[in-house]
C-alpha positions in Angstrom: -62.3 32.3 11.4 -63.8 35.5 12.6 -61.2 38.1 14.2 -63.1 40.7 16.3 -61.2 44.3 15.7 -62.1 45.8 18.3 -59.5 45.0 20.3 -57.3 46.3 17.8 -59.6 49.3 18.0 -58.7 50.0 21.9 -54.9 49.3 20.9 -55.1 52.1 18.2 -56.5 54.3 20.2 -54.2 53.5 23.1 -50.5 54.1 21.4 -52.4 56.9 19.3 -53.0 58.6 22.9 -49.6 57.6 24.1 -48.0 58.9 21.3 -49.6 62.5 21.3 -48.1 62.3 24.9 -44.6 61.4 23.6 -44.9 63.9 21.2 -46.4 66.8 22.2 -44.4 66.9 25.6 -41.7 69.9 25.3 -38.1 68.7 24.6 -35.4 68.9 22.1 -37.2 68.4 19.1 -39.6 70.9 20.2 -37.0 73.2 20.6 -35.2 73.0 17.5 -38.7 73.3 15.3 -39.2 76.3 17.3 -35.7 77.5 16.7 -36.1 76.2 12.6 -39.5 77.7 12.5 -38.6 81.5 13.4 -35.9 81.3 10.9 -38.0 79.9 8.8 -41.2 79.2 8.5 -43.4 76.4 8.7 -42.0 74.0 6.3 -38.4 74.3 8.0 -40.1 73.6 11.2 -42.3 70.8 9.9 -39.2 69.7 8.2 -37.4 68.8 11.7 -40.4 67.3 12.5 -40.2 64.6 9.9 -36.8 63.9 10.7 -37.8 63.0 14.2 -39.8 60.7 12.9 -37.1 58.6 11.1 -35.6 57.7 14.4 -38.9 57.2 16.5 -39.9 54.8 14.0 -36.6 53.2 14.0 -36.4 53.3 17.8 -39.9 51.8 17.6 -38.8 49.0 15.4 -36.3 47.7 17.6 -38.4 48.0 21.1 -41.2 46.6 19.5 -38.9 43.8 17.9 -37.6 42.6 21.2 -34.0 44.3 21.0 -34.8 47.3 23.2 -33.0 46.0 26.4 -30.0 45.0 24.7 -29.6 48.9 23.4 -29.8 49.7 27.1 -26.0 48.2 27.3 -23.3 50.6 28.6 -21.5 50.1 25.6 -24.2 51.4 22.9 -26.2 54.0 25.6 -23.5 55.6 26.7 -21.5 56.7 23.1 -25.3 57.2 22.3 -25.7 59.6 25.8 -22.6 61.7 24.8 -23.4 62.1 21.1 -26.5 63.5 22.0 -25.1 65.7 24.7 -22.6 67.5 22.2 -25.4 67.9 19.3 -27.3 69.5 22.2 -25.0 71.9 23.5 -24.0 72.6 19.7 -27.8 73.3 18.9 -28.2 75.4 22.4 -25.0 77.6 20.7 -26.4 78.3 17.5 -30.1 79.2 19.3 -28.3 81.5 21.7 -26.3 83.2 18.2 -29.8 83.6 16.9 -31.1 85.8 19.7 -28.0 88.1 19.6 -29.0 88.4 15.6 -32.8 89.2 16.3 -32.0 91.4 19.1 -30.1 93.8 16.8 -32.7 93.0 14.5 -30.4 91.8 12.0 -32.0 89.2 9.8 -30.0 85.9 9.0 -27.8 85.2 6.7 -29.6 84.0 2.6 -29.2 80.1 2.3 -30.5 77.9 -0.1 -34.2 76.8 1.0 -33.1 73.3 -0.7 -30.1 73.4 2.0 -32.1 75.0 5.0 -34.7 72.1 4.4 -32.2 69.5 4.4 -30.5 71.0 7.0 -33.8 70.7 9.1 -34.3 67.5 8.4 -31.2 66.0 9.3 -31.5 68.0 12.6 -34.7 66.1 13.3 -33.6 62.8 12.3 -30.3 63.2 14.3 -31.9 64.7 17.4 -34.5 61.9 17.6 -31.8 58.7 16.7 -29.4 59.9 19.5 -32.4 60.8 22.1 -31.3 58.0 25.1 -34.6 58.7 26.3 -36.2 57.0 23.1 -34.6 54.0 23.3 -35.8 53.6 27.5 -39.2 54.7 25.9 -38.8 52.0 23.2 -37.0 49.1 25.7 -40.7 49.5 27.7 -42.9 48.9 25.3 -43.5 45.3 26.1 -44.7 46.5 29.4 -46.5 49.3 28.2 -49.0 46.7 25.7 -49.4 44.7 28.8 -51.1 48.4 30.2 -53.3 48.4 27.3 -54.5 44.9 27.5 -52.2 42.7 25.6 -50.9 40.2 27.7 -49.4 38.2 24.7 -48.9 40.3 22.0 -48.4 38.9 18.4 -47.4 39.9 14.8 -50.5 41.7 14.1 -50.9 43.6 17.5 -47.3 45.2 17.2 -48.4 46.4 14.0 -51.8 48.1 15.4 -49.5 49.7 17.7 -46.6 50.9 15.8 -49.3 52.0 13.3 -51.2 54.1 15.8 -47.9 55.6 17.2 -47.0 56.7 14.0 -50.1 58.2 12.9 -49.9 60.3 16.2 -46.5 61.3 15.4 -47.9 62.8 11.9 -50.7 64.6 13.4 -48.2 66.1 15.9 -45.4 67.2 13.6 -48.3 69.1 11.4 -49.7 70.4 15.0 -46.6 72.0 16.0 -45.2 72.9 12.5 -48.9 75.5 12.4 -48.5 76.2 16.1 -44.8 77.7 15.6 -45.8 79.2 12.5 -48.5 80.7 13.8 -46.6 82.0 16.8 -43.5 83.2 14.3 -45.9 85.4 12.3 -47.4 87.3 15.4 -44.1 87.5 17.5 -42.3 90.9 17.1 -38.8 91.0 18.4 -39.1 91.0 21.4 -41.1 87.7 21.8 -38.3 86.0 18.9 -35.3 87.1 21.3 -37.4 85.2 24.8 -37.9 82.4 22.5 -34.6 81.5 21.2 -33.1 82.3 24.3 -34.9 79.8 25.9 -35.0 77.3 23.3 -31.0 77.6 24.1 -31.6 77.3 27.6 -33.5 74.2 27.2 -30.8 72.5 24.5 -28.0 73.3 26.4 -29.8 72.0 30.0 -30.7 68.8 28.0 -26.8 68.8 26.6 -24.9 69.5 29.7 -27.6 67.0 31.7 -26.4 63.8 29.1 -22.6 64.9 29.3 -22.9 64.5 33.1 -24.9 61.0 32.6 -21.9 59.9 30.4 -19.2 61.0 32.2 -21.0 59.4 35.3 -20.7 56.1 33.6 -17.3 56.3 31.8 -15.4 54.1 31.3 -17.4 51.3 30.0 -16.2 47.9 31.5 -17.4 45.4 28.4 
């Protein structure tokens, strides 16, 4: 039996494209490289990068395994909605701390690069696993092969995809690692003060924007 790849071809392409979409559009994750990366450098910020990429693929797991609607329940979306609202606002506190430290010029405290990586990391990986807006990315993905041509998708074709996703997501974590390195060794003061003040902007408009959602649909009736 022949098996033409060139569908599989068009699919690659496809979730490769809709990946570098996912990935590359500003957000938390964004954020906290940028934030990681000034202090940093480029493996801190490619280290939150990574981590992002433990819940995207786990979030892709479960759309692509059929699951994805029953995640969109009250009772797992909403504990989900207000975890990720407090890491936020937490995150959007320590970014604004780091502007009041580069505005006096004051460099940060010495940690352990082991710790500071790990410490990125985990960021990353807990940013991206509480992200409600993952899992309503994740819960479409049945829809979204049907958009690419894959009326009946089997085994193999949610492979194709999940592989082309993923090897987007690499390309973009090493993309916006050298971008916020790049950025981090031009930027004088001045430049690291805007940027942290609006990566804490950003956190804490994202945190206070998913404590609302909660609270909006508290208390869960089950």
């Amino acid at each position: 039996m022949v098996v033409s790849v060139t569908p599989w071809l068009w699919l690659f392409a496809g979730a490769f494209g809709l990946g570098l979409v996912f990935n590359l559009t500003p957000g938390a994750v964004f954020a906290e490289t940028l934030r990681r990366g000034l202090q940093e450098g480029y493996h801190a910020a490619l280290a939150v990068q990574f981590g992002s990429l433990v819940g995207d693929a786990s979030w892709a797991i479960l759309g692509l395994a059929g699951v994805g609607m029953l995640l969109q329940a009250p009772a797992i979306r909403l504990p989900v909605t207000l975890a990720s609202g407090l890491y936020l606002c937490w995150l959007a506190w320590l970014s604004w701390q780091d502007a009041r430290e580069a505005r006096r010029e004051q460099p940060p405290p010495a940690a352990d690069p082991r710790a500071a990586m790990r410490g990125a990391l985990g960021a990353g990986v807990v940013l991206s696993l509480t992200n409600p807006q993952n899992l309503a990315y994740w819960s479409a993905m049945g829809a979204a092969l049907g958009v690419l041509g894959v009326t009946a998708p089997t085994v193999a074709d949610y492979g194709v995809f999940f592989a082309g996703f993923m090897a987007s997501s690499v390309a973009s974590a090493f993309i916006s690692a050298w971008f916020v390195d790049a950025f981090r060794r031009r930027a004088g003061t001045g430049w690291r003060v805007a940027m942290y003040l609006a990566c804490g902007l950003l956190l804490g408009w994202l945190g206070v924007g998913l404590l609302q959602e909660a609270w909006r649909g508290w208390p869960v009736t089950v």
